[in-house]
C-alpha positions as CSV (number, residue, x, y, z in Angstrom):
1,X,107.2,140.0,-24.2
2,X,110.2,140.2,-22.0
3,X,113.7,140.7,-22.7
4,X,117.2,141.5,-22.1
5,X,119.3,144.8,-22.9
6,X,122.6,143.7,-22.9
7,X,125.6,146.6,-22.7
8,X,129.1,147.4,-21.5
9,X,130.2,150.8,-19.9
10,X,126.9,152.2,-20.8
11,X,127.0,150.9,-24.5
12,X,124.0,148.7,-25.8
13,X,125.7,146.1,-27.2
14,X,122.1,144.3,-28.1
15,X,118.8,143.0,-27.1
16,X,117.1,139.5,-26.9
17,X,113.7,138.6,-26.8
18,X,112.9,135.7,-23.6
19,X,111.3,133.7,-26.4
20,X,111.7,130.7,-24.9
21,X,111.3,128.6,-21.7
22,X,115.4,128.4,-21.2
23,X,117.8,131.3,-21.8
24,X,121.1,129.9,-21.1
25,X,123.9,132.2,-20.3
26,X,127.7,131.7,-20.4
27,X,131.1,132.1,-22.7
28,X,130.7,129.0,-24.5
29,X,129.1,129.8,-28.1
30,X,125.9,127.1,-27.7
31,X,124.9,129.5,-24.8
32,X,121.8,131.7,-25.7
33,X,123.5,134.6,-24.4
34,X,127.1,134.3,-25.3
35,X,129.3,137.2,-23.3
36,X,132.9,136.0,-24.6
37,X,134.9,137.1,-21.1
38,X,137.3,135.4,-18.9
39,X,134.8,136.7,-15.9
40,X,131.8,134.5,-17.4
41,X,131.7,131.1,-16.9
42,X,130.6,128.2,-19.9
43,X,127.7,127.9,-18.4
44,X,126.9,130.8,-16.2
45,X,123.3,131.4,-15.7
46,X,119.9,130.2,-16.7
47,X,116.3,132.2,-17.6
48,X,113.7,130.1,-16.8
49,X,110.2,131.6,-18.2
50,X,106.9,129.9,-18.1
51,X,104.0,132.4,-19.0
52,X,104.4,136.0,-17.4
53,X,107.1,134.7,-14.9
54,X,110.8,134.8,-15.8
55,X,113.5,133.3,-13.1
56,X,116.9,133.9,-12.9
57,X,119.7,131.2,-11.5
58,X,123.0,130.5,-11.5
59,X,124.7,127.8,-12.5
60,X,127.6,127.3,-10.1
61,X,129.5,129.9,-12.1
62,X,133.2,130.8,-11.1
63,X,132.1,134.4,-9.8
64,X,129.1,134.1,-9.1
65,X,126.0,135.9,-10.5
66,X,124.5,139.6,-9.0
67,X,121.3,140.9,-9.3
68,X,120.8,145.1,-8.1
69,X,124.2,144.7,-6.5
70,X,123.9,141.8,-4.5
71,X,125.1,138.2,-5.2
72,X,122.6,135.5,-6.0
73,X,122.0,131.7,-6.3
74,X,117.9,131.9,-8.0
75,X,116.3,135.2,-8.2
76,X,112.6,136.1,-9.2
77,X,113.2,138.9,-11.7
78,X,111.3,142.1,-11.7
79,X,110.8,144.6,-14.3
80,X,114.3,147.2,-14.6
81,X,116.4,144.5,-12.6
82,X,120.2,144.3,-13.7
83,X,122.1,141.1,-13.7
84,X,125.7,142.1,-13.3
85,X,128.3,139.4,-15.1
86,X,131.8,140.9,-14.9
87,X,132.2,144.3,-17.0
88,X,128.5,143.1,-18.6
89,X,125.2,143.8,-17.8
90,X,122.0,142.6,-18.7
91,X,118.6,144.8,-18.2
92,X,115.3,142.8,-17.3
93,X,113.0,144.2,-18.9
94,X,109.3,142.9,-19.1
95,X,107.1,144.9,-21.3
96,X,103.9,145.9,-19.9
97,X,104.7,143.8,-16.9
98,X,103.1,145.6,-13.7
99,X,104.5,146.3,-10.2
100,X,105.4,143.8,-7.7
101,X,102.6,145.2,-5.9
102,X,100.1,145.3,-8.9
103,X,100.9,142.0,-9.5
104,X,99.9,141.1,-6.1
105,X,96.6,142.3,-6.2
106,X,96.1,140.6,-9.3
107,X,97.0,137.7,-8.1
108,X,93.9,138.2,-5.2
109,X,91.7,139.2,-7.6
110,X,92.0,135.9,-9.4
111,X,91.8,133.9,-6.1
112,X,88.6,135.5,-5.2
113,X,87.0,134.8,-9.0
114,X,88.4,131.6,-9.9
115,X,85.8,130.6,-12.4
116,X,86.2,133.5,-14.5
117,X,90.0,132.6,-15.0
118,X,89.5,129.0,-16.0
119,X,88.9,129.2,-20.2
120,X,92.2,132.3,-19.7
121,X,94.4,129.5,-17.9
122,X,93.3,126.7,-20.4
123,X,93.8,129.3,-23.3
124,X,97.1,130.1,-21.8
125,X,98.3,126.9,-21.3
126,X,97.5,125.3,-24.3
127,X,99.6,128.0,-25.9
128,X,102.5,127.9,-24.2
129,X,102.5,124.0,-24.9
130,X,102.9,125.2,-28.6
131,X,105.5,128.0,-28.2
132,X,103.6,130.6,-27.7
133,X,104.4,131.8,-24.0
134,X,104.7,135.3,-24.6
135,X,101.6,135.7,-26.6
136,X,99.7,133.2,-24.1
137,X,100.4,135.9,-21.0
138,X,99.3,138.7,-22.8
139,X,95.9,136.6,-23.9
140,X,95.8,135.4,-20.4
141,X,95.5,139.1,-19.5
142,X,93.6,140.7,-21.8
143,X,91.1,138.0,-21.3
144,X,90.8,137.9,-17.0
145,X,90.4,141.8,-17.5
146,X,87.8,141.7,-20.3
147,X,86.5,138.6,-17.4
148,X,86.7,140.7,-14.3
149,X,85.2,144.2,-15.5
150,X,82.3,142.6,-17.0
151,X,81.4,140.6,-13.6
152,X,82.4,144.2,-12.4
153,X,79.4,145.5,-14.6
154,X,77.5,142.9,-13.5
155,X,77.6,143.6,-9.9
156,X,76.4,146.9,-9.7
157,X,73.7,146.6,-12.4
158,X,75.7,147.9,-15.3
159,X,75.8,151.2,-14.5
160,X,75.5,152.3,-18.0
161,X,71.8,151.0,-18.4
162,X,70.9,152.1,-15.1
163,X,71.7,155.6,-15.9
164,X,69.7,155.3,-19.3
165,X,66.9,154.5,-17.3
166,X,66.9,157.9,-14.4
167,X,63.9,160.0,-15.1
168,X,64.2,163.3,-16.7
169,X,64.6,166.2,-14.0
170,X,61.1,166.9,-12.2
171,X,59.7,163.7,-13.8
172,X,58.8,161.0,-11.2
173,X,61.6,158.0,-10.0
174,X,60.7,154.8,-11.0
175,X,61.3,152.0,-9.1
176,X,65.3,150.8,-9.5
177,X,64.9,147.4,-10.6
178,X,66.3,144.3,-8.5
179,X,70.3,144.3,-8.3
180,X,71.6,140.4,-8.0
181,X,74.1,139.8,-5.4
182,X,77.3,138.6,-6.3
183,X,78.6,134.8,-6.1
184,X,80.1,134.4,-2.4
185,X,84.0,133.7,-3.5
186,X,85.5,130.8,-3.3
187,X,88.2,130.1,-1.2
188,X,92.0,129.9,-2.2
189,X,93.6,127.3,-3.3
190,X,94.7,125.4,-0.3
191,X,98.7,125.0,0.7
192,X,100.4,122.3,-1.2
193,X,103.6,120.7,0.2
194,X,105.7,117.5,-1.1
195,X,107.5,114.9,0.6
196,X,110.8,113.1,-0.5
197,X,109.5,109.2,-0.1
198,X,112.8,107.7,-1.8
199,X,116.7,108.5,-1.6
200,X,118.7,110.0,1.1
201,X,116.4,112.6,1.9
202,X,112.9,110.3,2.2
203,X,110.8,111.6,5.3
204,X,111.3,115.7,4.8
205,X,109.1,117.7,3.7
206,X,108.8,121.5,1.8
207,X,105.8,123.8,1.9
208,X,105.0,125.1,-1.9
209,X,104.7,128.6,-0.7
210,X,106.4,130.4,-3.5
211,X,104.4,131.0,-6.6
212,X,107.6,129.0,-8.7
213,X,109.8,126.2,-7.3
214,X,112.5,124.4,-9.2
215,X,113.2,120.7,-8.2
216,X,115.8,118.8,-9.7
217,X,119.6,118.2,-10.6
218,X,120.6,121.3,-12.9
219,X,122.0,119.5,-16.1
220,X,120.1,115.9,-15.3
221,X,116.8,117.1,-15.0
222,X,115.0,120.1,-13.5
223,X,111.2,121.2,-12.9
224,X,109.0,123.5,-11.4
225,X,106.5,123.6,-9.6
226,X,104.0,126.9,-10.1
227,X,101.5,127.9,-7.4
228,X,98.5,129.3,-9.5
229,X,94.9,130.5,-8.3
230,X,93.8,126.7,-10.2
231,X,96.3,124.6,-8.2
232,X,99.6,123.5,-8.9
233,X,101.2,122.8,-12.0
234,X,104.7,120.6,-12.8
235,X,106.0,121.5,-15.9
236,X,109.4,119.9,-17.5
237,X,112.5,122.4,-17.6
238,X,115.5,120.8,-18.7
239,X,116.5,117.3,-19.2
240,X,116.6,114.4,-22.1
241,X,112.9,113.0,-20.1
242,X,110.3,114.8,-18.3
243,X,109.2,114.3,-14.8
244,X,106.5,111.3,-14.3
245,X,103.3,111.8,-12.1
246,X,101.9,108.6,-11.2
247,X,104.4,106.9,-13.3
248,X,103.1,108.8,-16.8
249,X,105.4,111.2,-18.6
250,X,104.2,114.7,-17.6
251,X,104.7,115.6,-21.8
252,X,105.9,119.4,-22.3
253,X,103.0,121.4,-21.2
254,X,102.1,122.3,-17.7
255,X,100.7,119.4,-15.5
256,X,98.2,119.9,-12.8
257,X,99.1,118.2,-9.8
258,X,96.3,116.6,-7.7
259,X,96.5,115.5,-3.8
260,X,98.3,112.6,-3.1
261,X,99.9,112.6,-7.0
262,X,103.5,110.6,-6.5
263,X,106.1,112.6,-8.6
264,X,109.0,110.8,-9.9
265,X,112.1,113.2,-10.5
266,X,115.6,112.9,-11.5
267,X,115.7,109.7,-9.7
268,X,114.1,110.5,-6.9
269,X,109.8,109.6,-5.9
270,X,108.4,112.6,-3.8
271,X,104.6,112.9,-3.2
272,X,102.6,116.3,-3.2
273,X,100.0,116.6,-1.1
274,X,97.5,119.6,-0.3
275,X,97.3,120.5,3.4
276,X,94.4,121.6,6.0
């Protein structure tokens, strides 16, 4: 589970768990994080975590909002980053989490064997719709790695039984049975975009490139869009109602998105669309 160091001139002042989907940060006391300093704004910053992936934006603060030294408006945070407020500073820190570049690889490894991911996602998602987002990622996990090395095992003829079954020195080799080929893999997930079809910005479009997007009006109604090995998924961030996808309430948990779905957000229709 990730979480937050929080200190002050190198003093831990405390730490806080990213239990939930939205970690607000600010002075005002119904702020998750509440860092009572002229320097912090009411409402400063938000966390936004949905499964293993935690995002960090600001909220039109008065100062602005620095990550590792530099100023920021969203920020995908990695493991050890430091979000400067003021005199304060706040640690990311994601337990377990792996490298950028680990992460990366993952991520291929899940492209390339999207079958054996499906009952991890489901699992996954159908516990983060009940609160359980940090225990979901580490399921998620354990499960596509259990998944992965036995299809490992499985490819090279399970190297254990094949070595049971070498002949004893100076006794003669047996035949080595038949080994299967693997499954050709499957390919990626194709490129999704969507296009604004009402409001003053009908006719553009934006490529879904980034594995999370937020869409929305921070403080009417905000969502985002995640890029996974499955497809897309739209899943409701903040605001009194959730986003509609072919005019039916989206609900809580993540929603997959198919081609041609018309999304219906903070006022405004958009329709996602997978390209060739």
């Amino acid at each position: 589970m990730a979480k937050l160091i929080l200190s002050m001139d190198g003093l831990v002042l405390k730490e806080i768990p990213l239990t939930k989907e939205r970690t607000t940060i600010g002075r005002k006391p119904h702020n998750d994080v509440q860092i009572d300093n002229l320097a912090v704004s009411g409402e400063h910053a938000v966390i936004v975590t949905i499964l293993n992936d935690s995002f960090l934006e600001d909220l039109g603060s008065t100062n602005g909002t620095v990550v590792n030294g530099g100023q920021i408006k969203k920020h995908f945070l990695q493991n050890n980053d430091v979000i400067e407020l003021g005199k304060y500073k706040l640690k990311y820190i994601s337990e377990g989490g792996a490298p950028a570049a680990a992460t990366a690889d993952f991520e291929k490894t899940m492209v390339l064997r999207p079958s054996q991911m499906k009952a991890a996602a489901e699992q996954a998602r159908a516990m983060a719709a009940a609160g359980g987002a940090g225990q979901a990622a580490a399921v998620a996990q354990r499960a596509a790695a259990v998944q992965a090395a036995g299809a490992s095992a499985a490819a090279s003829g399970i190297a254990d039984k094949d070595a049971a079954k070498l002949p004893a020195a100076g006794a003669p080799a047996a035949a080595a049975p038949p080994v299967a080929a693997p499954p050709p893999p499957r390919p990626a997930t194709p490129l999704g975009a969507i296009q604004i079809i009402s409001g003053g910005n009908a006719g553009k479009a934006l490529e879904l490139q980034k594995p999370l997007t937020t869409l929305g009006k921070p403080g009417v109604q905000v969502a985002v869009l995640t890029r996974r090995p499955q497809g897309y998924f739209i899943t409701h961030v903040e605001g009194a109602n959730q986003p509609t996808v072919n005019g039916q309430s989206i609900g809580t948990a993540p929603h997959g998105l198919k081609d041609h779905d018309v999304i219906e957000l903070a006022g405004v229709k958009m329709e996602f669309f997978l390209k060739t």
